[in-house]
N, C-alpha and C positions, 0 to 999 in steps of 0.2 A: 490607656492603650486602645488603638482601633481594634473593631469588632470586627472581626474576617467572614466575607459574604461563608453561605454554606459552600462548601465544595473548592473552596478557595486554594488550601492546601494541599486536597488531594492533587487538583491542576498543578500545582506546583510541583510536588513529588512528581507528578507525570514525566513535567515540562524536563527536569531533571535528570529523569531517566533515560529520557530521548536523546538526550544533549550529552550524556553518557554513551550511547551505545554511535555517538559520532566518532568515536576513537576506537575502534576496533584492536589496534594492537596497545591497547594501556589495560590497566588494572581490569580484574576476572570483577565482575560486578556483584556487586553482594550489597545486604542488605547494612551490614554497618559502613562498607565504604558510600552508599547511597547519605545514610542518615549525617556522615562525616559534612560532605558533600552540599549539604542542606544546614548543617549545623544545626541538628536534634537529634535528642535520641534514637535511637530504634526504637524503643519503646513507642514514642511518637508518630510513628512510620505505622506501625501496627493498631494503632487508635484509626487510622481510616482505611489500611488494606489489612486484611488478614494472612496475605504472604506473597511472596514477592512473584509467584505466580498470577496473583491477582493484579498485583500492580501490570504486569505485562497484559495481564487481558485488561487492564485499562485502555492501554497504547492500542489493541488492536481492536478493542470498542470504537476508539479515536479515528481510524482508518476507516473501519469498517462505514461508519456513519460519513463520514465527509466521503467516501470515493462512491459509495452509492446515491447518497445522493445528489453527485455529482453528473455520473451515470445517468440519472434518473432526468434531472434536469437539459443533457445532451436529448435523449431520447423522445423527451415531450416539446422540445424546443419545436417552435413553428417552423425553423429554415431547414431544422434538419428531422423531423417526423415522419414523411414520406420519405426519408433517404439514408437506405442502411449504411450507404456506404460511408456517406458524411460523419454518421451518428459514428460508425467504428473508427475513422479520422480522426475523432473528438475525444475518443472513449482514449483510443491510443495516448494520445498527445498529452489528454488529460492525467492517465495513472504513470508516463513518463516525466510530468512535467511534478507530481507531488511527489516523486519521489526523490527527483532535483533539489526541491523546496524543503520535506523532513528528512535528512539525511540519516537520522538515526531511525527513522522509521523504516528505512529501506532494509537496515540488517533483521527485523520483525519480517518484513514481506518476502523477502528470501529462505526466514525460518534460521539464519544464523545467528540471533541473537536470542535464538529458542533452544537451543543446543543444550543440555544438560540442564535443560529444566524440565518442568509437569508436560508428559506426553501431548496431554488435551489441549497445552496452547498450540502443537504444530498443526494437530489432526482440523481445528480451530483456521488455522492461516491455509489448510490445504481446504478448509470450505470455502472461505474466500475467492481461493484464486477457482475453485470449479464455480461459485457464481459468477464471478467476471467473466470466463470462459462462456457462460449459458447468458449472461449478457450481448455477449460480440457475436454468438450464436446465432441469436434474435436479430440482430441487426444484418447478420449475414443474410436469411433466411427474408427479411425483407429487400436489401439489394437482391439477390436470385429472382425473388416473384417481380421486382420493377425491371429483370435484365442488364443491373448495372455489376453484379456479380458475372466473372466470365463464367461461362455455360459449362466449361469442362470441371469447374470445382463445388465440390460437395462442401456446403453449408457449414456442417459440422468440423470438416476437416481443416476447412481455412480457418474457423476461430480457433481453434487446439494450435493452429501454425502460428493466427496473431498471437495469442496467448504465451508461448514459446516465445515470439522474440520479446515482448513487453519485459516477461522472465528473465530473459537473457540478458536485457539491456541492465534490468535492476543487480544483477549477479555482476558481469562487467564494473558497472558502477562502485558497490560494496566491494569488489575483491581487485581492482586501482587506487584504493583506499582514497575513493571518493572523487578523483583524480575525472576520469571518462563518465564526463556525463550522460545520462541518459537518454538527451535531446537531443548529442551531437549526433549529425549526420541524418536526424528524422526526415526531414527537409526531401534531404536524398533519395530515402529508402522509402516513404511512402509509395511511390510509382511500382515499387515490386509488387504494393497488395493491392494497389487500387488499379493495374492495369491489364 
């Protein structure tokens, strides 16, 4: 029998999971239809997560690290460093376009597929979105001091406004039952925040 790298299965249970929460209106998710799903025990399921709490703060460890530093990487990029506005372009496009790509990760970023479980993972997905927010912040506050922010809007207030529709798009998304993408129409709508 092959020897399975470390971490090998938890990824899997992960991968799983996510690919579970792509069906929003099928079976309430639980830990034995997971293990069913997998073809293992539960028992199994509990040798790498201690509860299915933790399995979902797997998924939002998952996020957490690829959208930061995805962020991270917009922001220190040389085309767009000097350019908040570019950097918020990026950031946009970027947290619409993953949420496109994991579709079960989207009912996690919404907090709908956090619904009757451990408080700590929403409070958890609500740090998230207020770092995102203090991300696009930065980046507002840098357009403002280069004057490519208009003069009449407060720093703080348009990323709460980006933030909102990013939210929105993913909410639209999740509750079309995946149907209204999050990309469509971006094309469009940029010229509202960047003009």
């Amino acid at each position: 029998m092959a020897k399975r790298e470390p971490g090998e299965r938890k990824r899997t249970i992960l991968h799983m999971l996510a690919e579970m929460l792509e069906h929003p209106k099928g079976e309430k998710i639980t830990t034995a239809l997971l293990a069913k799903k997998l073809d293992v025990s539960e028992a199994a399921l509990y040798r790498h997560f201690a509860s299915k709490a933790q399995m979902f703060e797997g998924l939002i460890e998952f996020i957490e690290e690829t959208v930061f530093s995805l962020v991270t990487k917009i922001q220190t990029d040389p085309a767009t460093k000097e350019d908040g506005m570019k950097q918020i372009e990026g950031t946009v496009a970027m947290l619409l376009n993953f949420a496109q790509k994991n579709i079960g990760m989207t009912r996690v970023l919404i907090g709908d597929a956090l619904v009757n479980e451990d408080e700590r993972l929403q409070t958890r997905m609500n740090q998230l979105h207020d770092r995102l927010e203090a991300s696009l912040r930065q980046s507002a506050r840098l357009a403002a001091t280069a004057g490519t922010l208009h003069a009449s809007l407060d720093a703080n207030a348009y990323a709460n406004a980006v933030m909102a529709y990013i939210v929105g798009r993913w909410h639209q998304f999740a509750k079309s039952g995946f149907k209204r993408t999050p990309t469509e129409m971006w094309a469009q709508q940029w010229p509202i925040f960047s003009g």
